[in-house]
C-alpha positions as CSV (number, residue, x, y, z in Angstrom):
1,X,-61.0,143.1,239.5
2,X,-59.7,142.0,236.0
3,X,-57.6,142.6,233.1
4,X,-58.5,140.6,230.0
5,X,-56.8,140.6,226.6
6,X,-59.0,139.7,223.8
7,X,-56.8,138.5,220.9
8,X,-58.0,138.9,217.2
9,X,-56.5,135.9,215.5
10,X,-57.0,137.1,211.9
11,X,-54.8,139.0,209.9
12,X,-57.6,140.5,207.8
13,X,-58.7,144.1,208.1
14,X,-62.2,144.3,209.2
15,X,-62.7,140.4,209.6
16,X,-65.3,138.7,211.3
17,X,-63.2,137.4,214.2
18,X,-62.3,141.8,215.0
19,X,-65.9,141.7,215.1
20,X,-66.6,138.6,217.6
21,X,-64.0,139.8,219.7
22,X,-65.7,143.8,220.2
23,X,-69.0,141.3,221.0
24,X,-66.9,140.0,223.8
25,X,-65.8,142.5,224.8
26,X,-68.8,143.8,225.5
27,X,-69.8,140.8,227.1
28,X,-67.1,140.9,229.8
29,X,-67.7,144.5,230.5
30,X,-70.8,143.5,231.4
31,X,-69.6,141.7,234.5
32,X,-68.9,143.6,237.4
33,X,-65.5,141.9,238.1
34,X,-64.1,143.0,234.7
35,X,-62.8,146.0,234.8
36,X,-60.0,146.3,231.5
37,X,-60.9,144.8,228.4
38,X,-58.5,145.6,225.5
39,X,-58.1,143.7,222.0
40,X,-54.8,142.9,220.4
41,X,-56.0,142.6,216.8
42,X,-53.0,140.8,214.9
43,X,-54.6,142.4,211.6
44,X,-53.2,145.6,213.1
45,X,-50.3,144.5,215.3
46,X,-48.0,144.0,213.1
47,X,-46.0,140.6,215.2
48,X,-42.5,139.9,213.2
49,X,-42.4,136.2,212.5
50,X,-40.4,134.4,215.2
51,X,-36.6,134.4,215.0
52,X,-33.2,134.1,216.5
53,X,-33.0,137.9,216.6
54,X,-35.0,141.5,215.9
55,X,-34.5,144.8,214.9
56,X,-35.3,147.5,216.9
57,X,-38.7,148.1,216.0
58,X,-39.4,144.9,215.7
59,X,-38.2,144.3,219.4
60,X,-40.1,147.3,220.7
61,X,-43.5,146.1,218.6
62,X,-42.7,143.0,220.7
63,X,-41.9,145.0,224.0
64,X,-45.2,146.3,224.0
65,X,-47.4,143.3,223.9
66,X,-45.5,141.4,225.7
67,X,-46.1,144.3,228.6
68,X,-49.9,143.9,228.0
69,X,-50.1,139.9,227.8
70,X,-48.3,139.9,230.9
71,X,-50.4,142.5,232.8
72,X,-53.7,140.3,232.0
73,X,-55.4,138.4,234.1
74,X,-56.9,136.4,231.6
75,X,-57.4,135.7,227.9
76,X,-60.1,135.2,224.7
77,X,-58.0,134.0,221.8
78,X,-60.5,134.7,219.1
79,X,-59.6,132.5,215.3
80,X,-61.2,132.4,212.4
81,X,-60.5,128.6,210.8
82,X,-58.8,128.6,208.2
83,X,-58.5,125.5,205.9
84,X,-59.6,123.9,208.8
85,X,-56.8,125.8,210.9
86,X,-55.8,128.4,213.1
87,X,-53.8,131.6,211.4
88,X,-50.4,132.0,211.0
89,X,-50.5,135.0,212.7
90,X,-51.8,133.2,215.9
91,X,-49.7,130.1,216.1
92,X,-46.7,132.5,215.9
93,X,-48.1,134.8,219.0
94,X,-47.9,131.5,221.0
95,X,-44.3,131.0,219.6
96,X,-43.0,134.6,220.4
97,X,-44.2,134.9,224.3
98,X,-43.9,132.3,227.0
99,X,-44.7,131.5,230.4
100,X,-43.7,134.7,231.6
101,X,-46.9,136.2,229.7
102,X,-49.4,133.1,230.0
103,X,-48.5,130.8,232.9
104,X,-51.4,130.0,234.8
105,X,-54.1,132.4,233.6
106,X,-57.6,131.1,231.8
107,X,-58.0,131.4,228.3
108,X,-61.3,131.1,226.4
109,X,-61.1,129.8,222.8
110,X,-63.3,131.3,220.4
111,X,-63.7,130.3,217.0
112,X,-65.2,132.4,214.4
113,X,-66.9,130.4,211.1
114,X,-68.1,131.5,207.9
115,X,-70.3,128.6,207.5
116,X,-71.2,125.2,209.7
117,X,-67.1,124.8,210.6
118,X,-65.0,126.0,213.4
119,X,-64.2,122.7,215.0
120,X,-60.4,122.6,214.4
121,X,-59.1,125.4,215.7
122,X,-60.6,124.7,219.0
123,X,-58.9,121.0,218.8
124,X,-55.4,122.7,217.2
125,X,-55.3,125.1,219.7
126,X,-56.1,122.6,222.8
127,X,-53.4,120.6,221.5
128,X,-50.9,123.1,220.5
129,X,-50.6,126.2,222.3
130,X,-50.6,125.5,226.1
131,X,-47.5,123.1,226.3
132,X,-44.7,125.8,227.2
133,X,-47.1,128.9,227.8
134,X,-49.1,126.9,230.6
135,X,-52.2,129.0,229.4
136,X,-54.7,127.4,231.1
137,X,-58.2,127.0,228.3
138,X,-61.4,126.8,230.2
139,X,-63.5,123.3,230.1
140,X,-65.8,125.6,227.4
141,X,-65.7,127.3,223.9
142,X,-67.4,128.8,221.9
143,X,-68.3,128.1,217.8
144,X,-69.7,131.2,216.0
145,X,-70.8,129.8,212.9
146,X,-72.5,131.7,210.1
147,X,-70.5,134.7,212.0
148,X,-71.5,136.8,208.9
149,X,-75.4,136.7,209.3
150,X,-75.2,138.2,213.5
151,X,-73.9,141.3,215.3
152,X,-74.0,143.8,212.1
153,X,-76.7,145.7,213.3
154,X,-79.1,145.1,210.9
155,X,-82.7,144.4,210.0
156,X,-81.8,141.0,208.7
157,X,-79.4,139.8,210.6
158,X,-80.2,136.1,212.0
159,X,-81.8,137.6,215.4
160,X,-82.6,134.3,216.6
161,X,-78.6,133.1,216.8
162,X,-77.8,136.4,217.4
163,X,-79.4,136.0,221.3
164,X,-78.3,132.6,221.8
165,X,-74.5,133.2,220.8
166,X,-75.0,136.9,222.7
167,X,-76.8,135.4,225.9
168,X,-73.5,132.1,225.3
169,X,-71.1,134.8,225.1
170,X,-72.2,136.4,228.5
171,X,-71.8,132.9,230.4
172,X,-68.7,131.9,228.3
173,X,-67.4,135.4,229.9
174,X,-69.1,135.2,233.5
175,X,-66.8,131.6,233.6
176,X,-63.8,132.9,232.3
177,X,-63.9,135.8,234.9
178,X,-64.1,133.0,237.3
179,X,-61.2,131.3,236.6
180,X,-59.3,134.7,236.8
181,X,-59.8,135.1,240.4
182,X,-59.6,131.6,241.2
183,X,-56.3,131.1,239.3
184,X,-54.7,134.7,240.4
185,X,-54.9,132.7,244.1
186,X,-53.2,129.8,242.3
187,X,-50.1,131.7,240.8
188,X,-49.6,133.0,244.4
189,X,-48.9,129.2,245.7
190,X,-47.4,127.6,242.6
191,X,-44.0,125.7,243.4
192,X,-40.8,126.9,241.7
193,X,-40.6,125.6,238.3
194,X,-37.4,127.0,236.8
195,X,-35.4,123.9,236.7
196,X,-38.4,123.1,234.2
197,X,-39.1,126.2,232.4
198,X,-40.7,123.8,229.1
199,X,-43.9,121.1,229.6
200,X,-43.2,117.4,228.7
């Protein structure tokens, strides 16, 4: 069975990515090997901006989730694009926790539009995030574009991309669930790597 950690990129209350990310959610409950889903929404979770050192409560906020990233089997990193980029909030998750949290477990990117976008942060994040975390991003993604017009329960919500993105969703999860098994085999044989604790 699995853990997953949905992540909520955005740092608004209420946004459309804390919404995509209660979608899947739902979708990886719906799988019988899934058997923990819980969000980290980084509009709530208040992160302190990496630095040399913490306060207390800063240190215990970062305690905590470093406790739940590292009891996961697996991860959706959920971002809205921004200017054509991932949040602040997000980029400095990946610089606060390490290896020790991400090595060698999927992630699934998932990037949340308002309008046609959502390209970028799929590119950003391929090319930016897995270097010293060794996150692992599946071979698929998914673009939620228009996210405002599905999953608001009502009457005239765009029903038609609703059900494609919902029944997308449910395969983009079905993979990612996967890749959890297969990769918690993986961890078990993978060769000592603390003379090289950092990717090239």
């Amino acid at each position: 069975m699995n853990k997953i950690t949905i992540i909520s990129g955005s740092h608004r209350e209420g946004s459309e990515s804390l919404k995509i990310s209660r979608v899947m959610k739902e979708k990886l409950e719906a799988h019988s090997n899934c058997d923990n889903v819980e969000i980290i929404d980084l509009a709530e979770v208040k992160l302190p901006f990496w630095s040399e050192s913490y306060t207390a409560d800063e240190k215990e906020v970062i305690d905590k989730v470093a406790k739940q990233l590292e009891s996961s089997d697996g991860f959706v990193v959920v971002s809205p694009e921004w200017h054509g980029m991932v949040t602040s909030a997000l980029k400095n998750l990946f610089l606060l926790f390490t290896s020790k949290q991400f090595a060698h477990k999927p992630g699934l990117i998932v990037s949340v539009s308002a309008s046609v976008g959502g390209s970028y942060p799929i590119n950003e994040l391929r090319t930016s995030s897995y270097k010293n975390s060794r996150l692992c991003y599946l071979p698929e993604h998914l673009i939620v574009r228009h996210a405002g017009t599905i999953f608001n329960g009502k009457d005239d919500d765009d029903k038609k991309t609703e059900a494609y993105i919902g029944k997308r969703a449910l395969a983009c999860a079905g993979m990612l669930l996967a890749y959890s098994d297969a990769l918690r085999t993986a961890r078990e044989m993978m060769p000592d790597m603390s003379d090289f604790p950092n990717g090239m």
